[in-house]
C-alpha positions in Angstrom: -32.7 -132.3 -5.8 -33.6 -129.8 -3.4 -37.3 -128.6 -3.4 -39.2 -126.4 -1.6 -42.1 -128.3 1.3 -43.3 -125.5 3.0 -44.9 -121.9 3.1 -42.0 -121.1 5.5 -39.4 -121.7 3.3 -41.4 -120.4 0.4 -41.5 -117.2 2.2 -37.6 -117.0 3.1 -36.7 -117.2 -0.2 -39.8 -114.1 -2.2 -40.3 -112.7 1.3 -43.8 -111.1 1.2 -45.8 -108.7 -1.4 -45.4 -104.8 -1.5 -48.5 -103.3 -1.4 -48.7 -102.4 -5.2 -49.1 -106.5 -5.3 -52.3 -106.8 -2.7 -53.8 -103.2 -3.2 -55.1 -103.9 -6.4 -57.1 -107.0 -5.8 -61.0 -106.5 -5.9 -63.9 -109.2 -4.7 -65.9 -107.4 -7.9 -64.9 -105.7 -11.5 -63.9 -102.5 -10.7 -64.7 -99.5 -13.1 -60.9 -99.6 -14.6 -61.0 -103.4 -14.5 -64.5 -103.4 -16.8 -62.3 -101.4 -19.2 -60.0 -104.3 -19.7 -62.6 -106.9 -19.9 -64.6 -104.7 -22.7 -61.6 -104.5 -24.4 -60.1 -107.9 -24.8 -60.6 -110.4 -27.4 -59.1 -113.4 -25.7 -58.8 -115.1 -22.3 -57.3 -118.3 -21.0 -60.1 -120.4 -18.7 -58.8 -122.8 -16.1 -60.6 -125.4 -14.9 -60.4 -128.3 -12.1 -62.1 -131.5 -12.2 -61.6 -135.4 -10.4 -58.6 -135.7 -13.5 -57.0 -132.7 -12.6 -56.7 -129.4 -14.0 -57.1 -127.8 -17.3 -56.8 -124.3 -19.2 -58.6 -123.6 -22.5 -57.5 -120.8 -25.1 -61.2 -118.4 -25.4 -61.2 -116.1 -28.0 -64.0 -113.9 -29.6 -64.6 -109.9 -30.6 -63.2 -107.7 -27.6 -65.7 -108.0 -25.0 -66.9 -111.2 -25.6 -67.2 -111.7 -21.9 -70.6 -109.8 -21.2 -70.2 -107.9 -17.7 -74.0 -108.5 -16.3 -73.2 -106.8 -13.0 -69.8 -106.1 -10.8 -70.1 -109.9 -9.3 -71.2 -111.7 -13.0 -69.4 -112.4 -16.1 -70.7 -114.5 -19.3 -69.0 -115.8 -21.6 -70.9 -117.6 -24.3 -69.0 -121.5 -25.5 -68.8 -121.2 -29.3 -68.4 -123.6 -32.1 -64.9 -126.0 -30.9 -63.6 -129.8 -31.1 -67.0 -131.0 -28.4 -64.2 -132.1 -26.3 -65.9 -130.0 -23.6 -63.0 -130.6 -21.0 -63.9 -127.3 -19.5 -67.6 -127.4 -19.6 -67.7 -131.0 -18.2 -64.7 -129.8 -15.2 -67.4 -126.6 -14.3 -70.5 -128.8 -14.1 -68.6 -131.1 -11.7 -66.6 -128.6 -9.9 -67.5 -124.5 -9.9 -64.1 -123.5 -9.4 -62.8 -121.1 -12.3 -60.1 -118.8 -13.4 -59.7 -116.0 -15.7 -56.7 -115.0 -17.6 -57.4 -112.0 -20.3 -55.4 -110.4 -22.5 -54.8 -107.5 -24.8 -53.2 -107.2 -27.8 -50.6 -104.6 -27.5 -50.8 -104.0 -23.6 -48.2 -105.6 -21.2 -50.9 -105.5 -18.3 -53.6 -108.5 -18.0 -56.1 -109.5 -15.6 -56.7 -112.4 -13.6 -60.0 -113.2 -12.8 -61.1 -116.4 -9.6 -64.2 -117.3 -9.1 -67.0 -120.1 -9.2 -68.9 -120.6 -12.5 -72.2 -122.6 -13.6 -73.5 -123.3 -16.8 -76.7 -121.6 -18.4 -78.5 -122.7 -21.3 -81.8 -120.1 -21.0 -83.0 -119.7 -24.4 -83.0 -116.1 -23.8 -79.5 -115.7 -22.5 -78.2 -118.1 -25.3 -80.0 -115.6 -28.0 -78.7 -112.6 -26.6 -75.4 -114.0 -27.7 -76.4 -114.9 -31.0 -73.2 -114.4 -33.8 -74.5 -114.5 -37.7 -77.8 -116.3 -36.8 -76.2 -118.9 -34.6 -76.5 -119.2 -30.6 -74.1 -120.7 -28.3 -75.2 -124.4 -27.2 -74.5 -122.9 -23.6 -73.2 -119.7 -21.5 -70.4 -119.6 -18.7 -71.5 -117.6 -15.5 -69.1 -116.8 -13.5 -69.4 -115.0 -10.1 -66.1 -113.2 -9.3 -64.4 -113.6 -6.1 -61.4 -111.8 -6.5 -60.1 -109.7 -9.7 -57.1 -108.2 -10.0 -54.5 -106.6 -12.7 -50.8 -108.6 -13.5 -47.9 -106.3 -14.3 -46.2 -106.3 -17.6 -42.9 -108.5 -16.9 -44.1 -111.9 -18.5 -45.5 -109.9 -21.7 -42.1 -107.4 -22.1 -39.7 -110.8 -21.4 -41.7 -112.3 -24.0 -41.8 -109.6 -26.6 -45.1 -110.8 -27.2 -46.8 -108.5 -29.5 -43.3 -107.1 -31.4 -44.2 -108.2 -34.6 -40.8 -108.4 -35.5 -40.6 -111.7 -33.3 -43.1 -113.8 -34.7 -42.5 -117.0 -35.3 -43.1 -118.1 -39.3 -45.9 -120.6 -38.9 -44.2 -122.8 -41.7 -41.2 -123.7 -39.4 -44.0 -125.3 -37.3 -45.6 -128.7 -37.5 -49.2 -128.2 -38.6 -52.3 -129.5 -37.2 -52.6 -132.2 -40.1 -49.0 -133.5 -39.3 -49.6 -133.7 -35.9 -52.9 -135.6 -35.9 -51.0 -138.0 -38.8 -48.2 -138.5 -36.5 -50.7 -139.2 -33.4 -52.7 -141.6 -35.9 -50.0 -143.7 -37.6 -51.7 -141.4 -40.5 -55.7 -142.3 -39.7 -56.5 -138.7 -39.7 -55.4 -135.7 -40.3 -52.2 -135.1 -42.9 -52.4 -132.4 -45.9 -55.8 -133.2 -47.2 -56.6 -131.7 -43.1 -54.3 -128.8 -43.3 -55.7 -127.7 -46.7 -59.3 -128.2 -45.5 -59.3 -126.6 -42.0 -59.7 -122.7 -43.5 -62.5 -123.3 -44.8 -64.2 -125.7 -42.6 -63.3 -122.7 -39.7 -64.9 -120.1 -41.5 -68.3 -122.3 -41.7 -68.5 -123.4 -38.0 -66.7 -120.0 -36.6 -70.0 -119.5 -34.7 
């Protein structure tokens, strides 16, 4: 197989960015880019850590990443599996990355920086969701921010709701975890308690 070994060859096959690609990129959130944050409801976070790399699904009401100033964003860590892959990657290594997204828009926004985590009582309150505070807070301080063109998004299709996949042609959660188990855990009685038992730990 022939594979690529070096920036040089890299180069002589993409060649080098237009300016439209390195124009755009800002060491702090911008006013339009503060727009996108506000308005998004999920982002994907990236992590490194001494086992390598890992991205985590993040999803909350639309501007669930608090802009503190052009340098800092929170992002409160709400009710999941206490897997903490991400949280335990950040305390060991800072490095971070952003991915948000909106529904309906081809254009998201890619966010690099270094992040710590905070557990103030104050700053864990002031992210309080039905009576319930986050165990700990994500601040990240941006080093570069910048908007990704719509290609990926309008090759996918991804918000025509006329290509969404039925969830029924799809193994479920409780299947999975049977299959993983030799049918320890998970299976219908999983699938057919997971609504609720969401709906109770949401926050």
């Amino acid at each position: 197989m022939t594979h690529i070994a070096t920036i040089e060859q890299l180069e002589a096959i993409y060649g080098f960015p237009n300016d439209a690609s390195t124009v755009k990129v800002a060491d702090r959130v911008t006013p339009p880019y503060r727009i996108l944050i506000e308005t998004s409801p999920f982002a994907a976070l990236a992590t490194v850590g001494p086992e390598g790399i890992d991205c985590s699904p993040r999803g909350d009401l639309p501007g669930f990443v608090r802009i503190h100033d052009d340098k800092t964003l929170m992002m409160p860590d709400r009710r999941g599996n206490n897997r903490v892959d991400s949280l335990r990657n950040i305390v060991r290594d800072p490095r971070v990355a952003l991915l948000f997204l909106i529904p309906g828009s081809g254009t998201t926004l890619r966010v690099n920086g270094r992040a710590h985590l905070s557990i103030d009582p104050d700053l864990l309150a002031s992210f309080k969701m039905e009576g319930k505070t986050p165990r700990s807070v994500i601040v990240m301080t941006v080093n570069e921010i910048y908007f990704q063109c719509a290609r990926a998004i309008v090759r996918a299709d991804l918000w025509n709701p006329d290509k969404r996949v039925d969830p029924r042609t799809l193994p479920t959660p409780g299947q999975i975890l049977a299959s993983m188990s030799e049918n320890k855990v998970g299976g219908e009685t999983y699938d057919r308690e997971w609504p609720e038992r969401a709906r109770q730990t949401m926050w």
